[in-house]
VOPAGU-2260 file (C-alpha; in pm, 1 decimal, decimal comma):
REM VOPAGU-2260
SITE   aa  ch    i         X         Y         Z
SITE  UNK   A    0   12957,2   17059,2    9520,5
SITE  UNK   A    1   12767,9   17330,0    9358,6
SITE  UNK   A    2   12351,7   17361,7    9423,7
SITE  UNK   A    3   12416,8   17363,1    8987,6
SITE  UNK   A    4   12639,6   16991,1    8960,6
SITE  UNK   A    5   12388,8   16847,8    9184,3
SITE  UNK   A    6   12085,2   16904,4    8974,8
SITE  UNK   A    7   12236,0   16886,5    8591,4
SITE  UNK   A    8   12228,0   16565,9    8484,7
SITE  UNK   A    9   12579,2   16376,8    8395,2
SITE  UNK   A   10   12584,4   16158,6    8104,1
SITE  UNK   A   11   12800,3   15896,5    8030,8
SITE  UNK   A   12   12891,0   15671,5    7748,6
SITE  UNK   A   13   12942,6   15264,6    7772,0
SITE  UNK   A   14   13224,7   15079,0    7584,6
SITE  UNK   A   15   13102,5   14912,7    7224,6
SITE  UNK   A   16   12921,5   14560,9    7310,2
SITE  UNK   A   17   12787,5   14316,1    7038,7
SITE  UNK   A   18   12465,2   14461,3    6947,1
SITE  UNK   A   19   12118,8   14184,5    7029,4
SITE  UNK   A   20   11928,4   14283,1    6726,2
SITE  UNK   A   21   12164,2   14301,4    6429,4
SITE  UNK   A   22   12409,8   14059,7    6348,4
SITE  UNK   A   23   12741,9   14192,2    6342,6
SITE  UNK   A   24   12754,4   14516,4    6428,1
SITE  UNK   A   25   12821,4   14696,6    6797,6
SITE  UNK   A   26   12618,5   14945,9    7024,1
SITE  UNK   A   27   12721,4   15195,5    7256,0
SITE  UNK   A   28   12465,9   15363,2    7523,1
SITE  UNK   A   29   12462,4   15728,8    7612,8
SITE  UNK   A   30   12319,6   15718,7    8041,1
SITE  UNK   A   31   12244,9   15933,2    8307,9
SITE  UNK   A   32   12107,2   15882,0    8646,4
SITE  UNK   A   33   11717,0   15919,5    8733,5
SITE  UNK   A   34   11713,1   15970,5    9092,6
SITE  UNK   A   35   11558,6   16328,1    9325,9
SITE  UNK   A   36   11266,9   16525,7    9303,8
SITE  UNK   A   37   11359,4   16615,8    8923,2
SITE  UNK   A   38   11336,4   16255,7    8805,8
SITE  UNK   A   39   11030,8   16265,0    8638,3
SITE  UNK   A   40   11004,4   16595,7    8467,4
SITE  UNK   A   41   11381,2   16466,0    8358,9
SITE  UNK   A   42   11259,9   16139,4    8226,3
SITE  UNK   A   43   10958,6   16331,4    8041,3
SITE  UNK   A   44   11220,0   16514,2    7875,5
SITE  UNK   A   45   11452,1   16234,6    7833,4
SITE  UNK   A   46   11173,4   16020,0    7689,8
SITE  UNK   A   47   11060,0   16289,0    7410,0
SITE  UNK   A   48   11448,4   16314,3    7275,2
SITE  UNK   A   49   11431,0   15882,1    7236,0
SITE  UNK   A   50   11538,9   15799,5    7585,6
SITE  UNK   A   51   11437,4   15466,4    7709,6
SITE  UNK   A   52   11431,9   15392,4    8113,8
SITE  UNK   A   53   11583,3   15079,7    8298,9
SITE  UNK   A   54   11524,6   15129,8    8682,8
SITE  UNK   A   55   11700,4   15404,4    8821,5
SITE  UNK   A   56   11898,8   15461,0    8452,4
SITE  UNK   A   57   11753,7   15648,4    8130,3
SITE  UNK   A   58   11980,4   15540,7    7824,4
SITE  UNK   A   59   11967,7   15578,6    7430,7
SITE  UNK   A   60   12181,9   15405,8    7181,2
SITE  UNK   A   61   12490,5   15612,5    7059,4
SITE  UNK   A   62   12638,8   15364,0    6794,5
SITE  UNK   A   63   12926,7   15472,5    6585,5
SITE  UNK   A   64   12797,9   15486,0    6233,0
SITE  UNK   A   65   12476,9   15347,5    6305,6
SITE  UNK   A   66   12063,7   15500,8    6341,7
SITE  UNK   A   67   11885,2   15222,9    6301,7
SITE  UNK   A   68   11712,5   15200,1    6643,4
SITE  UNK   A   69   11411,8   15455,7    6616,5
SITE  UNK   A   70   11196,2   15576,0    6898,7
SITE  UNK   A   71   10841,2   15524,5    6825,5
SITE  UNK   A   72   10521,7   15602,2    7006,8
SITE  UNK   A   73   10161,1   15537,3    6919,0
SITE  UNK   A   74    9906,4   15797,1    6837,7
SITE  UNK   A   75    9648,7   15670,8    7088,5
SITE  UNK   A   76    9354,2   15885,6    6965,4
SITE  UNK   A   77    9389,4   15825,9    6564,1
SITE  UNK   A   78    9445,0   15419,2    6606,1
SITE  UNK   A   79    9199,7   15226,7    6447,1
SITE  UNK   A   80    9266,5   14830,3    6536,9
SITE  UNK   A   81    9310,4   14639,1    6194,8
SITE  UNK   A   82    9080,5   14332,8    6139,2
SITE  UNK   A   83    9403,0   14131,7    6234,1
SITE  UNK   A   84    9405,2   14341,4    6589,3
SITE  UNK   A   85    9012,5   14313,9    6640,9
SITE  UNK   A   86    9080,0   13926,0    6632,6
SITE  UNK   A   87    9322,8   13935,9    6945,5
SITE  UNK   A   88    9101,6   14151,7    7096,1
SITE  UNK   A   89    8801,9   13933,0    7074,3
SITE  UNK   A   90    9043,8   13648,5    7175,2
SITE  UNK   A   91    9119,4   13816,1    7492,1
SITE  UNK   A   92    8750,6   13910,2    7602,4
SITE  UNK   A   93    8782,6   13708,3    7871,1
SITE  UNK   A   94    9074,2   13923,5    8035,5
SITE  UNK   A   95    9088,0   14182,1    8252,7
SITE  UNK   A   96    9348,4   14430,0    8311,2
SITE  UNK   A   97    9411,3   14578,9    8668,4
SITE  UNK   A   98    9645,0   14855,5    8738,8
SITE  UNK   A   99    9819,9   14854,8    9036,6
SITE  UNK   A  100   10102,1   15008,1    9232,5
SITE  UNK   A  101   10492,9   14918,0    9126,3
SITE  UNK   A  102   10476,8   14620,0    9347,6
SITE  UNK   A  103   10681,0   14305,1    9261,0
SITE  UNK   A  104   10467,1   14004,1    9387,6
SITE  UNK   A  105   10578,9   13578,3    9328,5
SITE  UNK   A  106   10305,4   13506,3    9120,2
SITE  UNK   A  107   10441,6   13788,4    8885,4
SITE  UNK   A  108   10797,9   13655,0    8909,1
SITE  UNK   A  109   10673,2   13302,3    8820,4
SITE  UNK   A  110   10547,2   13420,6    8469,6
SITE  UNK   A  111   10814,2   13635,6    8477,9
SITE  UNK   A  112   11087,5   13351,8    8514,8
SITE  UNK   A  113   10866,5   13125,7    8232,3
SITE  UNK   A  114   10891,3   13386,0    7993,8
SITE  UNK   A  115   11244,4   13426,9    8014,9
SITE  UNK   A  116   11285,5   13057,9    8036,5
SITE  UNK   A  117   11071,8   13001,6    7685,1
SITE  UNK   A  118   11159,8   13289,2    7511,5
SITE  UNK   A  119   11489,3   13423,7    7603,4
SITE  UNK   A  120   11700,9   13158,4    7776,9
SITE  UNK   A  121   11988,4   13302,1    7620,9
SITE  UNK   A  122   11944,8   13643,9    7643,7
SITE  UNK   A  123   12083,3   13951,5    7918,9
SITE  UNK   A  124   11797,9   13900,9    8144,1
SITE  UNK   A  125   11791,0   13542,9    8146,2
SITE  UNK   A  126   11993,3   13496,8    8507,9
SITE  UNK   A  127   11773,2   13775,1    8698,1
SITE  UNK   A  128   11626,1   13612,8    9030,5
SITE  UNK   A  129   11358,7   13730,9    9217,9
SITE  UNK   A  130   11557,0   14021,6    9413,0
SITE  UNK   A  131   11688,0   14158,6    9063,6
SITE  UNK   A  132   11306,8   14147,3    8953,6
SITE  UNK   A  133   11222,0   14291,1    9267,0
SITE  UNK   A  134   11487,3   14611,1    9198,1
SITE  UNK   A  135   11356,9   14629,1    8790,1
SITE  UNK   A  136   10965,2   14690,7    8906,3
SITE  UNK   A  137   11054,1   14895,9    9245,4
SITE  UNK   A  138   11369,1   15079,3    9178,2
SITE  UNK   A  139   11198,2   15392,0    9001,2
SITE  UNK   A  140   11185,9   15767,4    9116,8
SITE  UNK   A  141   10933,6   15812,9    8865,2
SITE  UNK   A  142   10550,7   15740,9    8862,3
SITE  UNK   A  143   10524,7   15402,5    8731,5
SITE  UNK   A  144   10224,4   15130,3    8750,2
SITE  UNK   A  145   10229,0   14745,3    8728,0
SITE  UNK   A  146    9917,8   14614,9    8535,8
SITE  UNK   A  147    9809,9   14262,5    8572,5
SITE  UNK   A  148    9621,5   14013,8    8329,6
SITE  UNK   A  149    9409,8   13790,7    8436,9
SITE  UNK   A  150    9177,8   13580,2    8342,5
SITE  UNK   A  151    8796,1   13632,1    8418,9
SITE  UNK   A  152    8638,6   13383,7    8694,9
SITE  UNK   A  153    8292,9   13279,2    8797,5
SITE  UNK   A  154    8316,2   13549,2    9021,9
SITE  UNK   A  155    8447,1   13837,8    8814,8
SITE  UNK   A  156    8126,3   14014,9    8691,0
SITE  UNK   A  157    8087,9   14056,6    9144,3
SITE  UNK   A  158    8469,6   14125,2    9213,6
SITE  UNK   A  159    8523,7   14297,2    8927,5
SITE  UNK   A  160    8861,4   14118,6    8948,3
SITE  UNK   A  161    9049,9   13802,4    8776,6
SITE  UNK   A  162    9170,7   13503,0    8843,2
SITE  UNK   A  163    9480,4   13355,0    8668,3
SITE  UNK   A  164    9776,2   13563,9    8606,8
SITE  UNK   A  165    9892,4   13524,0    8244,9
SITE  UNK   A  166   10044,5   13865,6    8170,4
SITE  UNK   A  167   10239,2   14182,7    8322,4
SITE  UNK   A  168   10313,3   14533,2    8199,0
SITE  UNK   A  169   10561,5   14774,7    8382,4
SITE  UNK   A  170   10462,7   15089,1    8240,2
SITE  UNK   A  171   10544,1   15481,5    8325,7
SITE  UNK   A  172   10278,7   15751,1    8302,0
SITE  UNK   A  173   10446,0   16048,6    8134,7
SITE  UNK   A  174   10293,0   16391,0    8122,3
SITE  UNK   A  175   10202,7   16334,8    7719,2
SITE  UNK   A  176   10195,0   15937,3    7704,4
SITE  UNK   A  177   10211,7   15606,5    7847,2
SITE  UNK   A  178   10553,0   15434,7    7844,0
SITE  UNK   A  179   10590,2   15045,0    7789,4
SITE  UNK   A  180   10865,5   14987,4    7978,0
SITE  UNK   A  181   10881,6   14615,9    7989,4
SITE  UNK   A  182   10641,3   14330,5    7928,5
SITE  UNK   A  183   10599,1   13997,5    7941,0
SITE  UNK   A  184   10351,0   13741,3    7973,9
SITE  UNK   A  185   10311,6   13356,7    8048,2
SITE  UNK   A  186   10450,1   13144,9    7714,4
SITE  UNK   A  187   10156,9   12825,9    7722,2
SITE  UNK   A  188    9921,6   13133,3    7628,9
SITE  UNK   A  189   10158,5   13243,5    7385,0
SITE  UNK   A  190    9820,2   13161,0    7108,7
SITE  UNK   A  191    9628,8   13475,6    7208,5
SITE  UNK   A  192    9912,1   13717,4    7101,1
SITE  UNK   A  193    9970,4   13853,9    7431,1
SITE  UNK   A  194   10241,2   14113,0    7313,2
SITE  UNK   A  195   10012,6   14279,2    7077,8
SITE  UNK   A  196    9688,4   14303,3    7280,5
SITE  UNK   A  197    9886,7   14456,4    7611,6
SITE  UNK   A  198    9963,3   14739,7    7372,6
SITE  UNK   A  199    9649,1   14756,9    7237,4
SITE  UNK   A  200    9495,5   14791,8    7587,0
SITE  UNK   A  201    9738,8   15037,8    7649,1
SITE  UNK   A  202    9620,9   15253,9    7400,2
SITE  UNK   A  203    9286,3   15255,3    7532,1
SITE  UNK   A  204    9420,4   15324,0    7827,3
SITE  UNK   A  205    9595,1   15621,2    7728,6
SITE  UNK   A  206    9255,4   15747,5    7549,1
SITE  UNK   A  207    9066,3   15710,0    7914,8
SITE  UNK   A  208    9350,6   15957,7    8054,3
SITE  UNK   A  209    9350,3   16194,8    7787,6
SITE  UNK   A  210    9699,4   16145,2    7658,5
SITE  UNK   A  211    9806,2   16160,1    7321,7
SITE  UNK   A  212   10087,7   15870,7    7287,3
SITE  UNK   A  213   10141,4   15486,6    7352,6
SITE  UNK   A  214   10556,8   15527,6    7364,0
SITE  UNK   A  215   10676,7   15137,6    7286,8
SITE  UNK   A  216   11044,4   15195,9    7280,0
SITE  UNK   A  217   11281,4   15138,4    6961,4
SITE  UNK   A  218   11184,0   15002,3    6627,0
SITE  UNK   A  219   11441,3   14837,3    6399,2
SITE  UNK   A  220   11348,5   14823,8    6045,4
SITE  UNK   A  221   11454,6   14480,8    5976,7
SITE  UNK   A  222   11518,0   14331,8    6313,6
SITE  UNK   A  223   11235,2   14046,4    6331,9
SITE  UNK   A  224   11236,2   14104,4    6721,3
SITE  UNK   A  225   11146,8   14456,9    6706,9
SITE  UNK   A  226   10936,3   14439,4    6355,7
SITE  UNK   A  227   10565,7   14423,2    6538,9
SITE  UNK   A  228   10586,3   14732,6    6670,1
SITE  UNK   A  229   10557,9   14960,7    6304,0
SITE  UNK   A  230   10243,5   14774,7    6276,0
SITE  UNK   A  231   10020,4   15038,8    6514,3
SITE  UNK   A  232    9985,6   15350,1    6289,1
SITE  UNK   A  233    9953,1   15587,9    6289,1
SITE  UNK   A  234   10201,3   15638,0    6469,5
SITE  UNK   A  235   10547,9   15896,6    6481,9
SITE  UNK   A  236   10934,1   15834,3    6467,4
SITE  UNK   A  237   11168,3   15986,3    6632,5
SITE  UNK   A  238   11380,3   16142,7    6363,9
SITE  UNK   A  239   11715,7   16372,2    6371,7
SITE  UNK   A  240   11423,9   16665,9    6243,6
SITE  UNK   A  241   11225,4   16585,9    6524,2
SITE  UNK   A  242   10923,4   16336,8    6524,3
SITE  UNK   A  243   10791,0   16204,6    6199,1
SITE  UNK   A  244   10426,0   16099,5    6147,2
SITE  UNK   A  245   10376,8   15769,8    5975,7
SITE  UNK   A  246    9998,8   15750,9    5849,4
SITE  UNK   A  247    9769,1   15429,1    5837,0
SITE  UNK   A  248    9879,0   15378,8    5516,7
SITE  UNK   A  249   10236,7   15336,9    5641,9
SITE  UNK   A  250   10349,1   15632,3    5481,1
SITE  UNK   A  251   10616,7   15838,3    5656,3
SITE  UNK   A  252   10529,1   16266,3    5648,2
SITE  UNK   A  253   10856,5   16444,1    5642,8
SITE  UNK   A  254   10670,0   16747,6    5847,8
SITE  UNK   A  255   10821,6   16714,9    6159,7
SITE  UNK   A  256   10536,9   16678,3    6491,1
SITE  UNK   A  257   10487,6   16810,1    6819,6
């Protein structure tokens, strides 16, 4: 095997499958392998062009005759939370975020196993025990950070820490951006709109680093599971031109973007 095989990336394509977010229609992924030294300038790359990682694997949908999954990511330094988004942030004043190494722990897997149990007991993930939780938060050859949400305790203005766990974000730090890779958070709390205000802290976050985007993975116009996310603009869309801005107003600029 040449030095030049082992460090090009193969792609591969997987057989048509009945697509989760639109009714009736198919999806095929385009894959390759994130593993060596290379594996995160690759998945910066990868990432920029719409590619979305699962563990060890960066994919992006390759549908026959169909575009309608868009990568999106969040400029973090233009948002301005809507009245609607300053609500769940006041809701959630009394949790604090901690960012920690890509550890899987039990208390994570036991909101992770409620979530799945309330909210997608019939979906792909819905049989993953604690070892294939353990391999979807550790199996990464990029840099990637777990950030817990707790609540605050009697004792959190010393500590500086929580208590309760109630929500979990696996997230990569990219050279330009923070990427969402998966979320989820503990359903009896589903009233403080846990979803929305991880991404929201996010954004901050990515503002304290100095990075421009908040990537949150593919948008479907008209796909109710995937709608929330064209609701933090401004924001761009990854387009066949290259990335398109879309304004506060939620109108799209054709001018392509860095």
């Amino acid at each position: 095997m040449t030095q030049h095989s082992r460090d090009t990336p193969q792609f591969y394509l997987t057989a048509p499958s009945p697509c989760p977010y639109l009714p009736g229609r198919h999806e095929r992924k385009v894959f390759t392998h994130l593993v060596g030294d290379k594996a995160g300038d690759l998945n910066d790359l990868l990432t920029h062009g719409g590619f979305r990682r699962s563990q060890s694997i960066a994919y992006r949908p390759a549908c026959d005759q169909c575009r309608a999954c868009v990568s999106v990511r969040v400029v973090a330094n233009e948002f301005r939370p809507s009245r609607n988004f300053r609500k769940i942030l006041a809701r959630n004043a009394d949790i604090i975020g901690e960012q920690r190494s890509a550890v899987p722990t039990s208390e994570q897997y036991s909101v992770f196993r409620a979530y799945l149990d309330r909210r997608h007991r019939h979906g792909g993930m819905a049989d993953m025990t604690v070892l294939d939780y353990a391999m979807m938060v550790e199996d990464s050859h990029v840099e990637t950070r777990i950030i817990e949400y707790r609540k605050r305790s009697v004792d959190s203005g010393i500590t500086g820490r929580g208590d309760e766990l109630i929500a979990v974000a696996l997230t990569d730090v990219l050279s330009d951006g923070l990427s969402m890779v998966y979320s989820f958070f503990e359903p009896s709390e589903q009233s403080r709109s846990l979803g929305t205000f991880m991404i929201l802290d996010h954004i901050t976050r990515a503002r304290r680093l100095g990075l421009p985007y908040v990537y949150l993975g593919y948008w479907i116009e008209g796909s109710k599971k995937m709608d929330y996310k064209g609701r933090f603009l401004p924001q761009q869309r990854l387009a066949p031109s290259g990335w398109l801005r879309v304004d506060a107003s939620g109108e799209v600029l054709t001018e392509p973007q860095d």
